[in-house]
C-alpha positions, 0 to 999 in steps of 0.5 A: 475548457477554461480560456487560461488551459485552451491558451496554455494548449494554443502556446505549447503547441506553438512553441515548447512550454517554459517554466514561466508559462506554467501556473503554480500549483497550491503549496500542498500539491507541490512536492517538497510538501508531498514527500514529506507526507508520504516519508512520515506515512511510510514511517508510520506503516512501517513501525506499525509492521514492526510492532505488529512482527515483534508482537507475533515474535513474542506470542502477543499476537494470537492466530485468528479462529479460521486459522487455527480451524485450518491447522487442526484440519490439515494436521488431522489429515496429515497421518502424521502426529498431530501436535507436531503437525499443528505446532509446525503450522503455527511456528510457519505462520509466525514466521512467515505468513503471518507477518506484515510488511509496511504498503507503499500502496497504503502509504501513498492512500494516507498521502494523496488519498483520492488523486492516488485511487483515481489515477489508478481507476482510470488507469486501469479503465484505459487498460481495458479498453485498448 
């Protein structure tokens, strides 16, 4: 333990820490700087999530093979007739399944990256062991 966090231990525990006793943290890690990452992150996920439902909407963006091998599984023991089956699997994909929402997670990933990751990790680990 550094000298200066042991005097910063020795003084809160003596009295209650003030703003002065505090050192500053580097300009990147403040929060002013921090918000305005994680505010064009999130903005960024966002218009990713809504070019991607607009492409989907449209019929740009196609389903993947294993969809579709799915579909024509299910509309195949469904009894009922198959094209209208596979149709109603696609239109529920479109709507539904297959769109995104933008991850405050992801969002938070592209802002703080490993600090984010870390905390969660240890987080998780206190968890487990209590």
């Amino acid at each position: 333990m550094h000298s200066r966090d042991h005097r910063l231990q020795t003084l809160g525990y003596q009295r209650t820490l003030q703003a002065p006793d505090l050192w500053k943290l580097d300009t990147q890690h403040t929060a002013g700087v921090l918000a305005e990452k994680f505010d064009q992150a999130w903005a960024i996920r966002r218009q990713q999530a809504d070019a991607w439902n607009a492409e989907l909407e449209k019929g740009i963006t196609k389903p993947g093979l294993i969809a579709r091998v799915s579909w024509s599984f299910q509309a195949l023991t469904a009894g009922t007739n198959y094209k209208e089956r596979y149709a109603a699997l696609e239109k529920h994909w479109r709507e539904v399944d297959g769109r995104k929402h933008p991850s405050i997670a992801l969002a938070l990933n592209d802002t703080i990256g490993f600090f984010f990751w870390s905390g969660g990790i240890f987080k998780v680990s206190y968890g487990i062991l209590l």
